[in-house]
C-alpha positions in Angstrom: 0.4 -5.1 -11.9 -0.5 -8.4 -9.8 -2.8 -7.2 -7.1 -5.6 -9.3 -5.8 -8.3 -7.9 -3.6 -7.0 -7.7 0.1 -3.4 -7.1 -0.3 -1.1 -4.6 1.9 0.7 -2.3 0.0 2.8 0.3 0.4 1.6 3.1 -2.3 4.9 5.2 -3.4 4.4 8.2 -6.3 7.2 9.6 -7.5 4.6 12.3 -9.0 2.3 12.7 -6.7 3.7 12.9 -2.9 0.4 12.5 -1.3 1.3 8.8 -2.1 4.9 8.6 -0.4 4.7 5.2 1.9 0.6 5.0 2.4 0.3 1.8 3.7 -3.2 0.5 2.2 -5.1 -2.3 1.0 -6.0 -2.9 -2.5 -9.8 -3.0 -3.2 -10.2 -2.9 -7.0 -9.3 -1.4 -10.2 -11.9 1.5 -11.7 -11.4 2.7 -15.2 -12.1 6.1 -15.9 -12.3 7.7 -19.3 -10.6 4.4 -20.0 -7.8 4.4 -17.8 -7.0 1.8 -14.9 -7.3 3.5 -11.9 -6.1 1.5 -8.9 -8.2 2.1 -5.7 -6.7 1.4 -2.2 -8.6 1.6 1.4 -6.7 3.3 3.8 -6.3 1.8 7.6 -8.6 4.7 8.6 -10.7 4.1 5.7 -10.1 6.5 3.5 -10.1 5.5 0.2 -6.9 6.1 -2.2 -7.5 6.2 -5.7 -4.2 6.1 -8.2 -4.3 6.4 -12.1 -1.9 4.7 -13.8 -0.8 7.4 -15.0 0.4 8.8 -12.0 3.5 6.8 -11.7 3.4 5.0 -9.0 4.6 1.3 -7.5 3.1 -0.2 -4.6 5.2 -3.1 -2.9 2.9 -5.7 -2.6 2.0 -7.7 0.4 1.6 -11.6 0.0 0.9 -12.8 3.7 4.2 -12.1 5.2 3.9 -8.5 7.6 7.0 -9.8 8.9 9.2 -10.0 5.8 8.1 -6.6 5.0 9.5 -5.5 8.5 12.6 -6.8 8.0 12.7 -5.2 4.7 11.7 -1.5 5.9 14.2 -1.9 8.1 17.0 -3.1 6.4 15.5 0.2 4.0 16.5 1.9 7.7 12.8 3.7 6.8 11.4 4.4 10.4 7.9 5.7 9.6 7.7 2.4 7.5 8.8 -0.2 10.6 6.5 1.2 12.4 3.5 1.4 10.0 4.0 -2.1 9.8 4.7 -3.4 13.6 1.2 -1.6 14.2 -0.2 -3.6 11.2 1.1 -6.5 12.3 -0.1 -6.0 16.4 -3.6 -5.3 14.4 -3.5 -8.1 12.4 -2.5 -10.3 16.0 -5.6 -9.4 17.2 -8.2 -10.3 15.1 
């Protein structure tokens, strides 16, 4: 996986359905017992922590909020589009 510190993604576990759409940033990887764990940060802060092992994907974000719209969209996902529109109206303001 190609994360760098700071991106958006959206975390999706096909094992673990705590993780189904979280839209978080990606902090760091951790290893545990030797295994990559993949920790995220929440918009409210809470932190999101991921082993590999769990089977997960995240769909990252490279600087484009808006590209992601369109794609959750054309994905018809509705909790998604609007994840994002409020990411993207909190990204306007800083």
């Amino acid at each position: 996986m190609n994360l760098k510190t700071g991106d958006l993604c959206k975390v999706i576990s096909a094992n673990n359905n705590k993780y189904n759409g979280e839209i978080a940033v990606f902090k760091d990887v951790e290893y545990y017992f030797q295994l990559p764990c993949y920790v995220f940060e929440h918009a409210n802060s809470e932190k999101i922590t991921v082993s590999s092992e769990d089977g997960f994907e995240v769909l990252p974000y490279k600087g484009s909020l808006l590209f992601l719209i369109d794609l959750a969209l054309e994905l018809k996902d509705e909790k998604w589009v609007e994840e994002l529109v409020y990411q993207l109206n909190y990204e306007s303001q800083l």
